[in-house]
N, C-alpha and C positions, 0 to 999 in steps of 0.2 A: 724650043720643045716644051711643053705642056705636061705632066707628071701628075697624076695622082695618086692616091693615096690613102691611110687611114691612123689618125692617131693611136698609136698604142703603149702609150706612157710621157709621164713628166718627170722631171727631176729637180734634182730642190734648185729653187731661186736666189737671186741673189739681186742688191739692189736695198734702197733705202726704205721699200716696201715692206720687206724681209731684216731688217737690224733692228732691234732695240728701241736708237733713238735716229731719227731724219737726218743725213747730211747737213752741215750748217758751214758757210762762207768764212771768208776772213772779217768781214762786215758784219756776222751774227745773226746773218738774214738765213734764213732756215732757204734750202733749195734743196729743189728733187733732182736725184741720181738717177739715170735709166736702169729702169727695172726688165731684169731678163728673167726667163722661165727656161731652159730646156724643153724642145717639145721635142720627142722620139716619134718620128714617122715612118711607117713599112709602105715603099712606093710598091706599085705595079710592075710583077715581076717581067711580065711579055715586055711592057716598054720598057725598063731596064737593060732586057736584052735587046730588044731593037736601037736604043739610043744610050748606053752606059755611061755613070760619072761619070765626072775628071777629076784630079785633085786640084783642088785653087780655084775651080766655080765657084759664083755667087749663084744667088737665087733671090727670088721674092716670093713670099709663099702667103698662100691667103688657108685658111684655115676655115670651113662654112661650119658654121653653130646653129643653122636653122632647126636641123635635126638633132631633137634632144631627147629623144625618145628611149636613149641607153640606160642605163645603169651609171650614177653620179660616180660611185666605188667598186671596184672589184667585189664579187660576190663570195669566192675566195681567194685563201692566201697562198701565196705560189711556192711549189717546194722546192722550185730552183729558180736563180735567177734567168731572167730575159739574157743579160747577155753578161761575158767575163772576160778576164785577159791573163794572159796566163803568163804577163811580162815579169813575173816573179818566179818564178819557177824555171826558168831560165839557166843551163848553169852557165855563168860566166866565168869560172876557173880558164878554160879554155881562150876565151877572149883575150883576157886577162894576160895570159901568154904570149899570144900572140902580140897584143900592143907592146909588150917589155921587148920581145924578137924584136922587133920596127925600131923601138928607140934605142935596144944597142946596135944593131945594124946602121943608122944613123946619127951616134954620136960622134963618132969621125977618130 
């Protein structure tokens, strides 16, 4: 399946591009780390629905840069984030409880 798409953000890098000073061997010989970017891609919602992830695909994704006709930066600054997790907010008291019930129930 074939998927397209549109970039709509990056995230910080990481990678010997991105440190300070370049990775260096045990030999002293300076070598390069592979350098990653984050890219955030919003697919096509119709193929989506017709063909939906999975969890544990690969991909190969090619990314066309002919068209540069955009905006290098946002033009403004955004008053919420793109996206968030609200795995902090969570209460675990309850969880909590529950794991303690399991391990007295099976301490024997």
């Amino acid at each position: 399946m074939k998927y397209t798409g549109k970039v709509v953000g990056l995230d910080m890098g990481t990678g010997s591009a991105f440190s300070l000073l370049p990775a260096q061997n045990a030999t002293g010989n300076w070598i390069k780390v592979v350098q990653r970017l984050p890219v955030r891609i919003e697919l096509d919602e119709k193929q989506l629905a017709e063909h939906p992830l999975r969890i544990g695909l690969s991909t190969l994704v090619e990314v066309n840069t002919t068209d540069r006709d955009g905006e290098m930066l946002a033009s403004q600054v955004r008053s919420s984030p793109v996206y968030e997790s609200n795995a902090r907010e969570i209460a675990l008291d309850p969880v909590n409880k529950l794991i303690d019930e399991i391990i007295q129930a099976n301490a024997g």
